[in-house]
Short mmCIF file of the C-alpha atoms (twelve columns), coordinates in Angstrom:
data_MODEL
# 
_entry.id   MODEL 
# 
loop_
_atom_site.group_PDB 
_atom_site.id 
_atom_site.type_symbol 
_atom_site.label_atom_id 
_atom_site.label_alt_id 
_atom_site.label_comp_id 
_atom_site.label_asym_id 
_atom_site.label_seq_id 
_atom_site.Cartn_x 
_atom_site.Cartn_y 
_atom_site.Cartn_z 
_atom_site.pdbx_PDB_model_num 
ATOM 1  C CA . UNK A 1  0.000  0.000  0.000  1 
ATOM 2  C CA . UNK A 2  1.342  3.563  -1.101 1 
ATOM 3  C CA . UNK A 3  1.365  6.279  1.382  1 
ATOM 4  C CA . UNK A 4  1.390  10.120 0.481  1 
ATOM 5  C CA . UNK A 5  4.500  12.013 2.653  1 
ATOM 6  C CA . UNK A 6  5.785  14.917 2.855  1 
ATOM 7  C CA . UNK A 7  9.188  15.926 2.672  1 
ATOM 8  C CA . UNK A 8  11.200 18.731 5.662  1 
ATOM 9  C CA . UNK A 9  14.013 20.687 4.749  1 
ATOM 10 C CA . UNK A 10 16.428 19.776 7.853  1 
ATOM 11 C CA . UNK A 11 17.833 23.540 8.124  1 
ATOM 12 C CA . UNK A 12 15.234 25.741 7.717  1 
ATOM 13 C CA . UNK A 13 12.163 23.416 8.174  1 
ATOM 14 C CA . UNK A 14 9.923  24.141 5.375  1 
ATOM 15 C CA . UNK A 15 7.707  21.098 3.614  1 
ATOM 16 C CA . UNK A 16 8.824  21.352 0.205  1 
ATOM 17 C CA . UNK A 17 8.284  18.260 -1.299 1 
ATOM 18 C CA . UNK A 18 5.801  15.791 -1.669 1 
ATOM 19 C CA . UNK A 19 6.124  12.235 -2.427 1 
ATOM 20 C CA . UNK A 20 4.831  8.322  -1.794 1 
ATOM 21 C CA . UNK A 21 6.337  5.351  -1.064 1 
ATOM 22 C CA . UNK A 22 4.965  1.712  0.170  1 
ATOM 23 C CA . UNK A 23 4.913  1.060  3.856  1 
ATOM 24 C CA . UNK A 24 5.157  -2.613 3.577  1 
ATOM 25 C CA . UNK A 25 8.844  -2.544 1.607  1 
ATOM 26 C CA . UNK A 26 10.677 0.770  3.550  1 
ATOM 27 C CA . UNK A 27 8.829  1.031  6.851  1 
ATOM 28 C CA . UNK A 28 11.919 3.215  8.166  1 
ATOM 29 C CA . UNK A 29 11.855 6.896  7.236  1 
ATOM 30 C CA . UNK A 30 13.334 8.233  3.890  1 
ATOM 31 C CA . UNK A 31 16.056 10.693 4.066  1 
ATOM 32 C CA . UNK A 32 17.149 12.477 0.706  1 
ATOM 33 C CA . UNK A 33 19.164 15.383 -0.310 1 
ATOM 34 C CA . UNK A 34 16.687 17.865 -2.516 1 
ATOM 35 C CA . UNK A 35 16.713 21.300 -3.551 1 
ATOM 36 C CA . UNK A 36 15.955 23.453 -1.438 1 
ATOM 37 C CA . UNK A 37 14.001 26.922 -2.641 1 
ATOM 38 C CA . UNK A 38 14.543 29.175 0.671  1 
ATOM 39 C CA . UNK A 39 17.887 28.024 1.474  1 
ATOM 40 C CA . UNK A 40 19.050 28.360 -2.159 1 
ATOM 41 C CA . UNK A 41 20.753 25.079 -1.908 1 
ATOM 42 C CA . UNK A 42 20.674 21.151 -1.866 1 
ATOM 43 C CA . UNK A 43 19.684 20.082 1.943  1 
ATOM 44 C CA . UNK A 44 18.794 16.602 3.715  1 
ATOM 45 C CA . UNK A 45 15.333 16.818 2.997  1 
ATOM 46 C CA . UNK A 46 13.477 13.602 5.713  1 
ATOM 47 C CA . UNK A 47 10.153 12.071 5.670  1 
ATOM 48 C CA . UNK A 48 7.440  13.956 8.114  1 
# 
């Protein structure tokens, strides 16, 4: 089963992204680096 998440910028805490991924397969959380629009820069972006 796909879940809808949202991704958090790590430094300045904004949700910029928004994504899915199945529960069953990757139960943990997902931690990715992204682009982030604020900071002007690539940032750990982690599931919320």
């Amino acid at each position: 089963m796909r879940v809808k998440i949202n991704l958090k910028c790590q430094e300045c805490g904004s949700k910029n992204y928004l994504t899915s991924k199945n529960k069953q397969t990757h139960p943990e959380k997902i931690q990715v680096l992204k682009y982030c629009p604020k900071e002007r820069k690539v940032t750990l972006h982690v599931e919320t």
